[in-house]
Each structure stands twice: as structure tokens, then as C-alpha cells.
N, C-alpha and C positions, 0 to 999 in steps of 0.2 A: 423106239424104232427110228433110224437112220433114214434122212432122207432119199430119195435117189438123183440118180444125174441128172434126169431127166425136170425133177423138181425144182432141185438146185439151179439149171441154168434157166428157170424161169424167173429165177431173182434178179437173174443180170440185167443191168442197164444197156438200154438200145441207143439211148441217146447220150452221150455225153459231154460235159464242158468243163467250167472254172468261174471259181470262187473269186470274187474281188480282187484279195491276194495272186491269185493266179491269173488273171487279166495284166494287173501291173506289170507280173513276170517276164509275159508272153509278151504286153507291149515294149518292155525292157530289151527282151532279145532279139526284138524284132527292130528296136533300134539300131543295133547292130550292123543292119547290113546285110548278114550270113543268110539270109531267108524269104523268097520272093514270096512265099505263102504262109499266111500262121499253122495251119495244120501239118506243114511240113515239118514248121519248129517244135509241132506237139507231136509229133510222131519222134520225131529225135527224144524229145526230152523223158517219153516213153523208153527208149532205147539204152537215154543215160543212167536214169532212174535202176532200171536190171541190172546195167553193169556195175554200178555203187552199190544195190541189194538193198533201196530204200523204196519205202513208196509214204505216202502222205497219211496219217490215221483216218479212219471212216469220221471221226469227229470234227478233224480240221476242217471236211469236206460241207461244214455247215454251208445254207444257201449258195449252192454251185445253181448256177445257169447254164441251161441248157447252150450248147456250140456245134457239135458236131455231130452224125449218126457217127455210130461205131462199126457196125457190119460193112456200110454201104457207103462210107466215108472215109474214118479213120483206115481201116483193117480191111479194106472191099479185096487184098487182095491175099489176108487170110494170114500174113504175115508177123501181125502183132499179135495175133492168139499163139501162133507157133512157136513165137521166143519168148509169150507165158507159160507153155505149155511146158518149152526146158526149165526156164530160170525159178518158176515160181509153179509147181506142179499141182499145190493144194489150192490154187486160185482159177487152177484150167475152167470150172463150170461158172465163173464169173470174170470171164475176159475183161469186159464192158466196164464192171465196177473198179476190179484191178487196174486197170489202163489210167482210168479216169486218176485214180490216186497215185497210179505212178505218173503222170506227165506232169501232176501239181510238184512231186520233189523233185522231178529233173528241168522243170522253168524255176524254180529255186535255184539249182544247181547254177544254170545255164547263167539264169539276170547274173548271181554275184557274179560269175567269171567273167562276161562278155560285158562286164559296166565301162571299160576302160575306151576310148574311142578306137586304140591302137590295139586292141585283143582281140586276139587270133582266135578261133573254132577251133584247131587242137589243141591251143593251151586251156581252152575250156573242155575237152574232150578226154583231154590226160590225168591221172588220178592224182600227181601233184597237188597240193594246195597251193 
């Protein structure tokens, strides 16, 4: 028997954050410049993560610490569930868990591009390598 939706999104995560690795990232990008708030650069790196079609393995996500609400923080304003809801349609009942692992590969994304002191946010934004 098939779970249902209602099941399912009781698995999602309320809280979300970053792994070690995804701290370096974020402090990486936030080096930058480009970003007066980190959740602002984990909200992007959510965004880049969709448009590249990657997200992080549930196993990469070993020891994540806790950073953000997701409802009421990340997404309070419903936003980031709605471009899961396009880009990644079988992940809709796990917003929270989805996000978390996409914002780990788009601060991946983000660090390598934005390491340069003189690099630009569109040249890290554009699918160029």
C-alpha cells in the first residue's frame, strides 16, 4: 500500500541547514560580496541548484545542522515550494528535505564560481563553466 500525501509530507523537514561542507560554501559565497544575508545566498543557491537539475544525495547530507525554518523562514512566502512543485514534481510532499539538498549543490555551485575576488554573480549565474 502506497503511502499518502498527507503521510508523506509528514516526513518533511521543518527545520533546515548545512553540513560542514555546506557552511565552508556559504561562508565562501558570502565572501563575495553578492549577499547582505546568508539565507538570502541559500535561497539563490536553491534556485541555482533547479536550473542545473542537481540536488545533493540524502547521504552527502550526513550530520547537517540545523539553520533555518523552512515554512517560516526559508519559503514564508511559499515560493520555494512552488518552483519544487514545477521543476521537481515527485519531491512536492518533501519541500523542506528537497530544498535542504538542493541549496547544498547550488553553494557548491556558487563557492567554485564566486572564489575569484573579481567574479561576477552572472558569471556565476550563467551555465557556462
Amino acid at each position: 500500500m502506497s503511502e499518502s500525501k498527507d503521510e508523506k509530507a509528514k516526513d518533511d523537514k521543518k527545520q533546515i541547514g548545512l553540513t560542514k561542507k555546506g557552511q565552508e560554501d556559504l561562508a565562501k559565497v558570502m565572501e563575495s560580496g553578492w549577499f547582505a544575508e546568508e539565507q538570502d545566498a541559500y535561497r539563490l543557491a536553491i534556485a541555482v541548484a533547479l536550473a542545473a537539475d542537481v540536488a545533493a544525495s540524502q547521504a552527502e547530507l550526513s550530520g547537517v545542522g540545523t539553520k533555518y525554518n523552512f515554512g517560516g523562514g526559508v519559503d514564508i512566502d511559499g515560493k520555494v515550494r512552488a518552483l519544487i512543485g514545477i521543476f521537481a514534481p515527485d519531491q512536492v510532499n518533501v519541500p523542506g528535505r528537497y530544498a535542504e539538498r538542493l541549496a547544498h549543490a547550488g553553494l557548491a555551485i556558487l563557492a567554485s564560481k564566486l572564489g575569484d575576488d573579481d567574479a561576477l554573480l552572472a558569471d556565476a549565474l550563467s551555465e557556462a563553466d
